[in-house]
C-alpha positions as a printed Julia matrix, in Angstrom:
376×3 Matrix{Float64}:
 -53.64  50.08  -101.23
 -51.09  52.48  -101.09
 -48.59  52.92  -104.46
 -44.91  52.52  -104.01
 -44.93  56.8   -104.31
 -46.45  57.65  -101.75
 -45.02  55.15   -99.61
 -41.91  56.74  -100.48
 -43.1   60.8    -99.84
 -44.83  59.36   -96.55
 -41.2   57.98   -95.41
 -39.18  61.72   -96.67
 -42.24  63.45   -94.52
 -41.32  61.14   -91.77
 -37.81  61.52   -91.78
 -38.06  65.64   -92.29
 -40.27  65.59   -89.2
 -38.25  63.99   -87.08
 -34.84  65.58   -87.98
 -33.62  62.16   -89.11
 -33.03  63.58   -91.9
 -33.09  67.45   -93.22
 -31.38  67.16   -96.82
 -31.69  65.95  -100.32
 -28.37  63.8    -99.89
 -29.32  62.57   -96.36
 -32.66  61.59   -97.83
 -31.16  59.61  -100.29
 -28.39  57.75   -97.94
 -31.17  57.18   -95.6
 -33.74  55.64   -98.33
 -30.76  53.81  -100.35
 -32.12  56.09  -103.93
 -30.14  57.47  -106.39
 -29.53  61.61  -105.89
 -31.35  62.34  -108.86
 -34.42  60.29  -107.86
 -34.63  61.92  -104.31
 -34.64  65.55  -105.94
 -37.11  64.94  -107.68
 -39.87  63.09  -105.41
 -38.3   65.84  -103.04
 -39.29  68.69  -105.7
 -42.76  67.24  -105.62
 -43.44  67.56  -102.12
 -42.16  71.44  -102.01
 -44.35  72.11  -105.65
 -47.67  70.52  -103.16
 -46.35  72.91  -100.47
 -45.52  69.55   -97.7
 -42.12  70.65   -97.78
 -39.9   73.54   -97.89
 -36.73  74.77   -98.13
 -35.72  76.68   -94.81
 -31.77  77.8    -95.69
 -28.61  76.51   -96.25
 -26.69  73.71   -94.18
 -23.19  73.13   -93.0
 -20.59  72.39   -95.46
 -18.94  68.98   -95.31
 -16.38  69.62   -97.92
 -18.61  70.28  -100.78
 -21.7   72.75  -101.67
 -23.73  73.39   -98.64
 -26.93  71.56   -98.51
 -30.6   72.9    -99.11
 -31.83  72.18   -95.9
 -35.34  71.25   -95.33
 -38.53  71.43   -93.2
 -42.05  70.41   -93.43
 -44.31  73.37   -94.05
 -46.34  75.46   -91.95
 -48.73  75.66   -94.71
 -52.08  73.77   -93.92
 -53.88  72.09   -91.03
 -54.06  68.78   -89.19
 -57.41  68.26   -87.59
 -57.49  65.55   -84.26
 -59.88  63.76   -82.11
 -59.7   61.77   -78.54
 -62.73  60.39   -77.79
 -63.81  59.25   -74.59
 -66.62  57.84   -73.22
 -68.59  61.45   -72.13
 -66.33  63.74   -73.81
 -63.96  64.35   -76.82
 -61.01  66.12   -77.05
 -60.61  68.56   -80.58
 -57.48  69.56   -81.71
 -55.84  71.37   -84.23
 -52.22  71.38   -85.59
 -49.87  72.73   -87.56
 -48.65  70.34   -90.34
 -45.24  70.25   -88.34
 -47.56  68.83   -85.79
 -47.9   71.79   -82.96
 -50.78  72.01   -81.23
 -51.94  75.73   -81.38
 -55.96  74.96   -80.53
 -58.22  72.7    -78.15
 -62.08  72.17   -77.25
 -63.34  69.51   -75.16
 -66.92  69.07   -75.85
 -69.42  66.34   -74.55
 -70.26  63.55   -76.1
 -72.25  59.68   -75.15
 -70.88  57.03   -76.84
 -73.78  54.78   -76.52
 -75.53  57.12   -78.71
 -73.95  55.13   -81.87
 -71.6   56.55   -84.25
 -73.56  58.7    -86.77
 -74.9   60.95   -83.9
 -71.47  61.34   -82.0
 -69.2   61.66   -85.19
 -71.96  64.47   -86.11
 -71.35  66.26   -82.81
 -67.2   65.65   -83.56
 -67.71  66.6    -87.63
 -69.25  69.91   -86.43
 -66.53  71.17   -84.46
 -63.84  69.98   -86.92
 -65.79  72.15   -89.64
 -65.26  74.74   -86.76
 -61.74  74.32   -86.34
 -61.01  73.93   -90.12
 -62.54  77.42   -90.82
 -60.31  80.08   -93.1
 -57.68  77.02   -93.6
 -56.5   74.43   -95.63
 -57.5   71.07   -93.7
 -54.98  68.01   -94.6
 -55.71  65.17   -92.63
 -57.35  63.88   -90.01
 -56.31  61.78   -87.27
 -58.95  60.16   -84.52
 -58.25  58.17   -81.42
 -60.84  55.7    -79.99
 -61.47  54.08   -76.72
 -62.03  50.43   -78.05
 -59.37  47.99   -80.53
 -59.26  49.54   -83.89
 -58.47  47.18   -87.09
 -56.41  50.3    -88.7
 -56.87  48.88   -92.54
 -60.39  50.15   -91.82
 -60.58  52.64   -89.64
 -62.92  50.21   -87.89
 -63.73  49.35   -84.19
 -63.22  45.46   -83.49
 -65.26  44.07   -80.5
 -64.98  47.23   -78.25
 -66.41  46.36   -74.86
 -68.26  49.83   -73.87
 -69.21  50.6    -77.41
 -72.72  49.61   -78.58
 -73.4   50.5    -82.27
 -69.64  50.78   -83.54
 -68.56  47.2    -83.63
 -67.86  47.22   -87.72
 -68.46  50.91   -88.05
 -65.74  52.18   -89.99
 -65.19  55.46   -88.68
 -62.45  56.58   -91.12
 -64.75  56.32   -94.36
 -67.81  58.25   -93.0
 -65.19  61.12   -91.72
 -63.26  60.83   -95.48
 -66.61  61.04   -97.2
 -67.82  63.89   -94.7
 -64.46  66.42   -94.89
 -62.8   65.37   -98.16
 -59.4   64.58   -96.94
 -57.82  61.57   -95.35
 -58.37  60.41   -92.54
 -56.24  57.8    -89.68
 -57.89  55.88   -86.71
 -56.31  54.14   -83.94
 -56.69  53.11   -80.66
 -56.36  55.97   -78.11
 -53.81  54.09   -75.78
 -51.63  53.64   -79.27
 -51.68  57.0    -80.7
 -50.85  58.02   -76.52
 -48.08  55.83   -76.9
 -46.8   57.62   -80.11
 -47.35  61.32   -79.11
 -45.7   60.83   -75.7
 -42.67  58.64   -77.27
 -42.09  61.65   -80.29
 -42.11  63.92   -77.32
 -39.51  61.77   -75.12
 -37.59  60.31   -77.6
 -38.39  61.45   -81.23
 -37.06  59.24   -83.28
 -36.06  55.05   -82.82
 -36.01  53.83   -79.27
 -38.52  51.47   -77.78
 -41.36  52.75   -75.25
 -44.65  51.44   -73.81
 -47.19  53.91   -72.38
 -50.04  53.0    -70.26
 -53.0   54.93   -70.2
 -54.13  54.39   -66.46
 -57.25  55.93   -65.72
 -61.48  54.42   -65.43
 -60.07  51.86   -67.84
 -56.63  50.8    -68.82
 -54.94  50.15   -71.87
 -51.61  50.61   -73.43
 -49.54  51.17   -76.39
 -45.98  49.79   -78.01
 -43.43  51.85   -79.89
 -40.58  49.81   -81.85
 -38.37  52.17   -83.4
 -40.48  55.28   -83.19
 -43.9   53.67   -84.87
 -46.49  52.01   -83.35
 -46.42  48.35   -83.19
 -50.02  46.81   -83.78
 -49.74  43.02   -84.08
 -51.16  40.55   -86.34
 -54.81  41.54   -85.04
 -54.0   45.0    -83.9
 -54.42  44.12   -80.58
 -51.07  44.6    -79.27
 -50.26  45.89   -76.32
 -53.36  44.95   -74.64
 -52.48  44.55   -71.27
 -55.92  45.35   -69.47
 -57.23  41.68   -69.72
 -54.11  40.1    -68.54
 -54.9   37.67   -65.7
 -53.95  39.06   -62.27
 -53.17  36.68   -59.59
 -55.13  36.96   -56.25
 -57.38  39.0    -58.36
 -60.37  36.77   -57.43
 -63.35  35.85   -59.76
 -64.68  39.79   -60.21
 -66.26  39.12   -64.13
 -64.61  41.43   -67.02
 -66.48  43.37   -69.34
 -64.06  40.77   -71.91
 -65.99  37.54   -70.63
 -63.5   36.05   -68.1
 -62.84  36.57   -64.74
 -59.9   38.86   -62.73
 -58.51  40.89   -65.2
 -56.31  43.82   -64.35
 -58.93  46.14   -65.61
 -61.16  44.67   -62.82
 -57.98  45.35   -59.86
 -56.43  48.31   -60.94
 -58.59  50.56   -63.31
 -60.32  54.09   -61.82
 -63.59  51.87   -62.14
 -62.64  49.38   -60.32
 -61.23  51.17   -57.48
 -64.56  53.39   -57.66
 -66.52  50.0    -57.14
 -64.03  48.68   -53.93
 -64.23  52.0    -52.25
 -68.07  51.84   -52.31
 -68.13  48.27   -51.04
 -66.25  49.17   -47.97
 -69.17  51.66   -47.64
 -67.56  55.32   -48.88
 -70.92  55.99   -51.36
 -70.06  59.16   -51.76
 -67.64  58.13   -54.0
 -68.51  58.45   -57.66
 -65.35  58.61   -59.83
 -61.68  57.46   -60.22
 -60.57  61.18   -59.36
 -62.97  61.17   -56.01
 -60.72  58.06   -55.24
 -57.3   59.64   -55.73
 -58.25  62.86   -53.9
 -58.74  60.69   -50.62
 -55.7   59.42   -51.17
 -53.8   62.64   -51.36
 -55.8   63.39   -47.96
 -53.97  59.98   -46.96
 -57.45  58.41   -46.45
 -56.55  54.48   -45.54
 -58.97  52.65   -47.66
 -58.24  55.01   -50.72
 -54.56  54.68   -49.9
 -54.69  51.42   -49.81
 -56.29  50.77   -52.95
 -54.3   52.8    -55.19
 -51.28  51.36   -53.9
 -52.79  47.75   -54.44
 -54.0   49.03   -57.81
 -50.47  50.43   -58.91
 -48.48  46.65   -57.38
 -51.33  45.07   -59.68
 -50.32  47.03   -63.08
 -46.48  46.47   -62.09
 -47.26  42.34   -62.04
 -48.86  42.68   -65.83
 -45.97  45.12   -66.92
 -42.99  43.1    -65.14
 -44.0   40.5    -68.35
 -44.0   42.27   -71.1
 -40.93  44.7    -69.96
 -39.19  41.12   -69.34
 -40.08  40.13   -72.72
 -39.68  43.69   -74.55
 -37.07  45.26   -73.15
 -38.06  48.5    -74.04
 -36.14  51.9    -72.48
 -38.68  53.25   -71.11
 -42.33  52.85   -69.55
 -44.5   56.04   -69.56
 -48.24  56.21   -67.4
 -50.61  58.58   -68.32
 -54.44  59.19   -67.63
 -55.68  60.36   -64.13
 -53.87  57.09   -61.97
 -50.33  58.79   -63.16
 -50.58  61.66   -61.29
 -50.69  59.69   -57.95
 -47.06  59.07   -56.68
 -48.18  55.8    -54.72
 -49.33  54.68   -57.54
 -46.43  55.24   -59.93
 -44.22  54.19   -56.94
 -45.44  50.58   -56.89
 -45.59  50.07   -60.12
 -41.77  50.79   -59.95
 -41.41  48.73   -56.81
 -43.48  46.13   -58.77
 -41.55  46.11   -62.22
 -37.69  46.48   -60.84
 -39.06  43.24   -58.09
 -40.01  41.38   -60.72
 -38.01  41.84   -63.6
 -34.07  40.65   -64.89
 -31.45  43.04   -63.46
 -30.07  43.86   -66.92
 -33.63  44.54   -68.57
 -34.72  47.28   -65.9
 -30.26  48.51   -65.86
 -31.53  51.39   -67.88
 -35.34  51.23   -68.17
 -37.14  54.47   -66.99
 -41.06  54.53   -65.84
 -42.5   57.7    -65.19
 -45.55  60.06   -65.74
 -45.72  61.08   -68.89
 -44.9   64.51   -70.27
 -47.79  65.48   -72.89
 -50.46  65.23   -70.27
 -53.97  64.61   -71.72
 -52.8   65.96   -75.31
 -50.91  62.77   -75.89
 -53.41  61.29   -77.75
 -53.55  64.59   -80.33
 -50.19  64.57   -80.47
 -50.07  61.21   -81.58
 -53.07  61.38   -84.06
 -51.65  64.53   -85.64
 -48.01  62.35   -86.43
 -50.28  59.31   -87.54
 -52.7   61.93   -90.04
 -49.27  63.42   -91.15
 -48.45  60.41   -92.99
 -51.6   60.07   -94.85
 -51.19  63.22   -96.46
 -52.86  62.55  -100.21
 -49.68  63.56  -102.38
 -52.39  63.78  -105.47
 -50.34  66.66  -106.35
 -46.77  65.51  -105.9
């Protein structure tokens, strides 16, 4: 349980990062504190070398203000991990992302043996530098409070696993897991938007899932499972079973998987992947075409909902599906068909911006605010 302290220096961090806020007296209109109080929890953050002072502001009548930034000083370590590989990161504690590795891993080989394989190139990465935090996305629901992996569906061993605690207890410093599609959603919404504002980003590729951002910060629901489009029941879908239990989910319409399956019961068994699949359609091949048009109409019909309900200002698609322009085109079609005239006046859907770093991106902003402040 986290004190009242460093709840507070977690929210100043946020705020500095985002350029909400850059000041001492901004801080302390922003948080509702008393001047004196925000210099000095502000004081503790530049003595732990989390802050610094980068120059003076612009006058507004009075003293010109001590502007600030977060420092450069220190590392944020990240991890995507996928079902056959993982993506490594490291960052700056401003969050830039000056090194990658992509590295194989097997999922089905249980925790211990795959976090080993991630541990060993975080030790790597962490080399000649002062590691902060570390931030880990996983393909499966995550209960957050434990760094935890709730009833993934692909994920043998992990169920109960909690990930966070083994990684603390391995590197010494703290350590945030999420769901991948989440922390996507919050690198590719800091990137778009920063600060405030309301996304949803759907990571489209051999499986789907998606995250929601409500004011800049992920939104988790009561079970964590929010945003959890990919078992939503898809009409005309037939009876095709889910890896969830029931039967014509959009994961079993519209994922890479499942369009890898249809094109190889038409007959095409050279087709192995989701990517195989998308190439034919470039070529304008009529069965791929087909089905990665279908696919994209199917996503549209389980977004047109939740945008109805939502609202938010933009939808962002990422993974492998995103780069194909029938696809993003009828989930468009799909979503402005389907939805109230005033709630798509404004909305935007597009491909996303941060590419396959959007999960890094938005693991280094989650591990940024559970920097230990032991000495602030």
């Amino acid at each position: 349980m986290q004190n009242s302290d460093d709840a507070s220096n977690r929210r100043i961090i946020e705020l500095v990062a985002r350029g909400e806020a850059r000041s001492r007296s901004a801080l302390a209109a922003h948080l509702g504190v008393a001047p004196s109080t925000m210099g000095t929890r502000v004081q503790s953050l530049v003595d732990a070398g989390i802050l610094r002072e980068a120059g003076a502001g612009t006058s507004r009548g009075g003293r010109r203000p001590r502007m600030l930034q977060l420092a450069e000083a220190g590392t944020i370590l990240t991890a995507d991990l996928g079902g056959g590989h993982a993506r490594i990161g490291r960052h700056t504690l401003g969050g830039a992302l000056d090194r990658v590795d992509t590295i194989e891993v097997d999922l089905t080989e249980g925790p211990q043996a795959t976090l080993a394989r991630i541990s060993n190139v975080l030790d790597r990465f962490g080399e000649n530098s002062s590691v902060r935090a570390i931030g880990i996305g996983l393909p499966g629901p995550v209960d957050v409070e434990t760094g935890a992996v709730d009833q993934p569906s692909r994920m043998p061993g992990w169920p109960g696993f909690r990930v966070g605690e083994h990684l603390r207890a391995r590197h010494g410093v703290p350590v945030v897991v999420d769901n991948d599609a989440n922390l996507a959603a919050l690198g590719e919404h800091s990137v778009q938007f920063g600060a405030k504002q309301h996304s949803i980003t759907v990571k489209a590729g051999t499986a789907i899932g998606s995250g929601i951002i409500v004011d800049g910060r992920v939104h988790h629901g009561a079970t964590f499972a929010a945003g959890d489009i990919t078992h939503t029941r898809i009409d005309g879908s037939g009876d095709i079973p889910c890896s969830c239990g029931n039967t014509g989910c959009l994961e079993t319409v519209a994922s890479g998987a499942s369009l890898v399956r249809q094109m190889r019961e038409r007959g095409h068994d050279a087709v192995q992947t989701a990517e195989d699949v998308l190439a034919l359609a470039r070529d304008a091949h009529p069965d791929a075409t087909t089905l990665v048009r279908t696919a994209g109409t199917h996503l549209g019909q389980a977004l047109s909902g939740v945008v109805n309900f939502f609202n938010p200002h933009a939808v962002f698609l990422t993974g492998s599906m995103s780069a194909s322009e029938p696809f993003l085109a009828a989930v468009r079609s799909r979503v402005y068909e389907a939805c109230h005239p005033l709630v798509t006046q404004t909305l935007r859907i597009e491909a996303a911006r941060t590419g396959a770093d959007a999960i890094l991106h938005g693991a280094a902003r989650q591990a940024m605010y559970q920097l230990e402040f032991a000495e602030a």
